[in-house]
N, C-alpha and C positions, 0 to 999 in steps of 0.2 A: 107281576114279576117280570123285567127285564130278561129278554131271550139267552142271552149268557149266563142268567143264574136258572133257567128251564134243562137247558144243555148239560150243565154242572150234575144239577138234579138228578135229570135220566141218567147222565153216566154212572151216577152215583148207585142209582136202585140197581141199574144193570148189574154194576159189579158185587155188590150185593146178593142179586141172587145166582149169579155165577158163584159166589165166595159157597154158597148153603147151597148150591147143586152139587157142588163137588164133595163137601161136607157128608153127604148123603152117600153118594156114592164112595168115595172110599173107606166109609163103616162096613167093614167086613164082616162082623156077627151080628148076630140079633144082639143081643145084647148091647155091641156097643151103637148101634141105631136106638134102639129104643131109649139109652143114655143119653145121646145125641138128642133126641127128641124131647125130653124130660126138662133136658135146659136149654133146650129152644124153649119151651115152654114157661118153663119158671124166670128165663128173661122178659120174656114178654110181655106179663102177668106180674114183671117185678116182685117174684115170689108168692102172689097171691094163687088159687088156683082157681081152673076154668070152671064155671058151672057143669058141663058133660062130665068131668074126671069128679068128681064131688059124687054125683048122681049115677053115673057105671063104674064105679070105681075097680070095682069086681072085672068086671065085662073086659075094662082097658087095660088093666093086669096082666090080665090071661092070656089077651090078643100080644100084649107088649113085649111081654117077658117068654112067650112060646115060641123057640127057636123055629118049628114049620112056618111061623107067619111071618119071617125077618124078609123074606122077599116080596111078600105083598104090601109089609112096612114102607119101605124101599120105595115101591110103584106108587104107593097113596101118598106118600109124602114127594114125590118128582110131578104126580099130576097136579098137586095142591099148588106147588111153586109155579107151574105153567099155565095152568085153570086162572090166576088171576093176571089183569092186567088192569094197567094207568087210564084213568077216565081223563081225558087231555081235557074235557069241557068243566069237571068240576073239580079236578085234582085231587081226586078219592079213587079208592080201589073199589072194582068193581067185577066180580064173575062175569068172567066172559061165556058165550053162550054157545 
């Protein structure tokens, strides 16, 4: 890939996850976080669902839709965005350590 279409690239995920950090954070209820996250998801997944939601579906309910947990919501989903980064070697995402 030509260094001018790499450059384009990173700009692009950058603002990307600046666009979904601030999305995050200006969800003022649980509610509208957990909505926020539902179709983050269902974009994702193109409507299909994940195997975890299929399989706790209970579990992620109760965590999702219970207003005490909208701020731990919040933290897991700001650590999840910043937890990954760009493997420059193979151009895959990769948990950083």
């Amino acid at each position: 890939m030509p260094r001018g279409r790499e450059i384009h690239v990173e700009w692009a995920v950058e603002r990307e996850q600046e666009r979904i950090r601030n999305s995050i954070l200006r969800a003022k209820t649980g509610d509208a976080l957990a909505g926020w996250f539902l179709r983050f998801c269902a974009d994702a997944t193109q409507g299909g669902t994940l195997a975890a939601a299929r399989k706790e579906a209970a579990t992620l309910r109760e965590f999702l839709f219970n207003e005490r947990n909208a701020s731990r919501l919040q933290n897991l989903l700001l650590f999840a965005l910043v937890s990954y980064a760009k493997d420059d070697t193979k151009g895959e995402i990769k948990r950083e350590a």
